[in-house]
N, C-alpha and C positions, 0 to 999 in steps of 0.2 A: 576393509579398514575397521580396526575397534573402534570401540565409542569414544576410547582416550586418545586417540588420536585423531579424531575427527573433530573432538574439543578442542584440542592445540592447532589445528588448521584453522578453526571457525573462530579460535583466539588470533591466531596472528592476520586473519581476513581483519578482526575488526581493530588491531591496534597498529595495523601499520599505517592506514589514513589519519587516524588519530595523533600516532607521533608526528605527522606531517603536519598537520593541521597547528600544533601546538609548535613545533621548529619553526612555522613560519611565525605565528604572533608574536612571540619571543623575539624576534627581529624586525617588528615594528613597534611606532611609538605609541606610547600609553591611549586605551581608547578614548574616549569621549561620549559624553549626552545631550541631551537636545539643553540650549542654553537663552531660551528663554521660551514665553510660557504658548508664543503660538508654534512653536515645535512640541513641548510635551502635548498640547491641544491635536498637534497633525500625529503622535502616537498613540492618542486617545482613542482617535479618527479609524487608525488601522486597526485596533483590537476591535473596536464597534463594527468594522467592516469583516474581519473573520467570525465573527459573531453571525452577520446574517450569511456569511458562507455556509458556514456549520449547519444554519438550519435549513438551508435548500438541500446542503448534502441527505439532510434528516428525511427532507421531504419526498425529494429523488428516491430516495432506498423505501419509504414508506408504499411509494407507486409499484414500481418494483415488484414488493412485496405482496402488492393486492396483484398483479399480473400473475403472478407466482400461485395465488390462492394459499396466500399463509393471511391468515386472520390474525393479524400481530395489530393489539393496541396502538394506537397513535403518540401517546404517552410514553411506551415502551420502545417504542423506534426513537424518538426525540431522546430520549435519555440513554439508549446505548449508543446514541453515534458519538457523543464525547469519551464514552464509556472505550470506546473503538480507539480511536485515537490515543486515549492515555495507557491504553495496552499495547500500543506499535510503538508510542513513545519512552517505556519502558524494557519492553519483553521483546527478546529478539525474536527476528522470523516473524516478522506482523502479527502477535500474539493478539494484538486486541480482534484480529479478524475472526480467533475462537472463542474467545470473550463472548463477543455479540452472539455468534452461533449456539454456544451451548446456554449463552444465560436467555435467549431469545425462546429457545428451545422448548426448555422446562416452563416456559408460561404461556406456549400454545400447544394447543390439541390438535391430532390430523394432520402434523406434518411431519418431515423427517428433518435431521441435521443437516444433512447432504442438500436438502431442498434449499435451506435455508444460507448455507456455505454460497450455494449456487447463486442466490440475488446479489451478495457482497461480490462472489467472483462477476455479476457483469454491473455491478458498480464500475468493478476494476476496468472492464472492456470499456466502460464508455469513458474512463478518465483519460485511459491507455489512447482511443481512437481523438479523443479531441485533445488532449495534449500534442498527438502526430499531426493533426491538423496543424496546431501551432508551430511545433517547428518547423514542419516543411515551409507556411504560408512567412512567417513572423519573424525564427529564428534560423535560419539558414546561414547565415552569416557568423550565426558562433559557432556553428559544426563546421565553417570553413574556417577559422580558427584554429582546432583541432590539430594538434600535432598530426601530422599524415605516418601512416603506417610503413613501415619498412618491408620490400619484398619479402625477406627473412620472415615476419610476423606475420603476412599477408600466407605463406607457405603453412608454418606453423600452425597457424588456423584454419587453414582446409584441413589438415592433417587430422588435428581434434578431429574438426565435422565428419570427415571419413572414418575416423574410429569409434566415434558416438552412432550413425549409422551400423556398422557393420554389429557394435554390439546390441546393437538395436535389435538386426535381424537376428542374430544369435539368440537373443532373451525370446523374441517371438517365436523361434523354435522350439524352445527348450522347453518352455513356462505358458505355451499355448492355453493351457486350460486356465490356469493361474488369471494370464491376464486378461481373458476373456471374463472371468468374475470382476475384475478390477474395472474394465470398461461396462460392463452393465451394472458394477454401483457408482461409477460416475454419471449415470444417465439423467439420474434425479438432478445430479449439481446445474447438470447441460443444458436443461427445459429451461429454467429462466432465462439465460444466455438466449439461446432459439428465438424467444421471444423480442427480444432487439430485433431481429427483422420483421418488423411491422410498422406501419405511423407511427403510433405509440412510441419505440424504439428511436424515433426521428427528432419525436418532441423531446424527448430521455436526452440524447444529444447536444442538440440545443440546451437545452437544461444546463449543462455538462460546461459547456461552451460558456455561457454566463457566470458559470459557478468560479470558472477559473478567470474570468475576467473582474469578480470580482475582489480574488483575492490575488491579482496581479493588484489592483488598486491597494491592497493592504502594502504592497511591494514600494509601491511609491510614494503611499504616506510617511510610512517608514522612514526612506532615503529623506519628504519633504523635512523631518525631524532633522534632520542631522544637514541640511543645505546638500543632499546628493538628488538631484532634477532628473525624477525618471519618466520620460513619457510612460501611457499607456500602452503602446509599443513595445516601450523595452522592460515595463514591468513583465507582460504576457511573456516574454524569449527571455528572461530571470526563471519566470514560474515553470516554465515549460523545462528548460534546459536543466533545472535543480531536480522537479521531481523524475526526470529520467535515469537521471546522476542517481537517484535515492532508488533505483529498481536493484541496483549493484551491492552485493552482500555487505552490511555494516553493522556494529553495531547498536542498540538499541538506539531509538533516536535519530536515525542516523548521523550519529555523529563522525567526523571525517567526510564520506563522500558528500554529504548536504554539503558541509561548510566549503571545501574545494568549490564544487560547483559555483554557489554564490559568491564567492571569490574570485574565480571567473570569468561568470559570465557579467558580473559586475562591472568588473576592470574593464570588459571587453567589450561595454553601451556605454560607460563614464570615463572620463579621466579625474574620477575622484583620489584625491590620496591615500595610499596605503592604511594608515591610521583613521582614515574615517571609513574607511572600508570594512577595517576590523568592526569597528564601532558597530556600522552597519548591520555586521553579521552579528553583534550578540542581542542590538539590539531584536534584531529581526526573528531569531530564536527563541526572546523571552516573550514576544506577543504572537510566535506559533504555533509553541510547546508549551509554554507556564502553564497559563491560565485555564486552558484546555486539559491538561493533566489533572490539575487540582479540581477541575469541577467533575470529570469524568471519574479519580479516586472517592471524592464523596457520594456522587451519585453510587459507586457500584457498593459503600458502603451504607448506605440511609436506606436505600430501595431495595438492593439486589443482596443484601448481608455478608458481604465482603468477599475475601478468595473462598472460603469454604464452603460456600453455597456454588461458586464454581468449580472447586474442585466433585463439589458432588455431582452436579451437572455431567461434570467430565467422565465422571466414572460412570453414571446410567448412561450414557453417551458409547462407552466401548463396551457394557455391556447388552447394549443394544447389538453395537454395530458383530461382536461376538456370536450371539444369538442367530441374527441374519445369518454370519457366514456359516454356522452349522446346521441351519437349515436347507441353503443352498447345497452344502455339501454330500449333506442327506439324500437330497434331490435328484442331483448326479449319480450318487451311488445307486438310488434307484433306477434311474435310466438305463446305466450301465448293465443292470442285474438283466431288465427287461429286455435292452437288447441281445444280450450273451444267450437269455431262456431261447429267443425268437430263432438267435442265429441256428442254435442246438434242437 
């Protein structure tokens, strides 16, 4: 597939939820805001609450990090985790998750990119594993909800799976040497990950576990604003069931799949009205996204000196990663010469 049409697919992935999104509001009544002042007080409440989510996130990734043995500043993990965020909340394809990596990168010594990729990829594991706690234990009940699959689709998708498979084997055929480099430069990414099996890893967990619990509460101060009464229950199976919805190709922000979901799984713990639902969702958006973007854009501008300092990052980054692969490939060549001499 060319690049031009892999643009026009990864364009219409992100604007068909989007028109969706935007035909349903169009069909409901004008939103609303919190209308008097211990409602904007219960909004105030929910950004003070993702507030101290953010910096457990901070915290978490900083542990991480020392398990890792990356010698990263305190100061510098606290200031790229908003950094992180206002680059997935712009940049598609979780951009801020390279963000972090490359601008993390360039201000520590003795370590590698891949290393550092790797503590962000088992943030993900442990968001991934205690969010699955959540649904199965909390939110069961909105996946039974769920439109149920048709045998036709239920066929259709083994079909994929069997063709994804078989090309699987075929590339491991063909590209044998290829992707054996490929898995020994993921190995660095994998040691951190590895490292979740340990106590340590248990407590990370737990961590995890709080982290989301505490911004299911931002879930429900939210709703308190606007008269929508969310237990702590149904905020956790909101959190849970949205950021799953948000692993599914979208564009930046995830705008369309987030708002679906919260839409939802909303309707599907309340019988609030359509119009305060909407409400809901923009409210709920402006104290997820806003604030967090605008403080992560000045941070990466005050501290880190804006995209060009990342784009430099990026480029010692693939000239790094450049370097490695012609070494390795050197390497092999030699092998290869030494075994042919032996064979002869």
């Amino acid at each position: 597939m060319t690049p031009a049409r892999k643009r026009i697919l990864l364009g219409a992935l992100w604007l068909v939820p989007i028109v969706g999104i935007v035909w349903w509001a169009t069909k409901q009544e004008a939103p609303t805001f919190p209308d008097s002042t211990g409602g904007w007080l219960a909004l105030a409440g929910g950004l003070g609450l993702y507030t101290v989510a953010t910096l457990m996130r901070a915290e978490r990734w900083e542990r991480i990090l020392r398990r890792a043995d990356v010698r990263a500043k305190r100061a510098d993990v606290y200031a790229l985790t908003p950094i992180g965020y206002m680059g997935n909340n712009v940049l598609p394809a979780r951009g801020g998750e390279l963000l972090r990596t490359f601008l993390l990168g360039a201000r520590v010594e003795g370590t590698t990119k891949r290393t550092i990729l790797g503590t962000i990829l088992a943030e993900r594991v442990l968001d991934a594993v205690a969010l699955g706690i959540i649904l199965v234990v909390l939110a069961s009940d909105l996946l039974g909800d769920l439109p149920k699959p048709s045998g036709t689709l239920l066929l259709a998708g083994a079909g994929v799976v069997v063709l994804l498979l078989v090309g699987a084997a075929v590339a491991l055929l063909k590209f044998r040497e290829r992707l054996m480099f490929v898995l020994e430069s993921l190995l660095p990414m994998l040691a951190p990950v590895k490292q979740l099996l340990s106590g340590t890893g248990a407590v990370l967990l737990v961590v995890s576990l709080l982290i989301w619990v505490v911004e299911a509460s931002v879930y429900k101060m939210v709703g308190h604003a606007l008269h929508i009464e969310l237990s702590i229950r149904d905020g956790l199976a909101v959190v849970a069931f949205t950021n799953a919805a948000s692993l599914i190709p979208a564009a930046p922000g995830y705008i369309g799949t987030y708002d679906a979901a919260v839409i939802f799984a909303v309707n599907a713990v309340t019988n609030a009205p359509r119009s305060a639902v909407l409400s809901y969702l923009i409210l709920l958006r402006f104290v997820l996204f806003v604030p967090i973007t605008v403080v992560g854009f000045v941070l990466l501008v005050v501290r880190y000196g804006g995209l060009s300092r990342v784009r430099a990052a990026r480029d010692a980054a693939r000239d790094e990663e450049r370097t490695e692969h012609e070494a390795a490939a050197a390497a092999r060549a030699e092998t290869h010469v030494d075994a042919a001499a032996q064979t002869a």
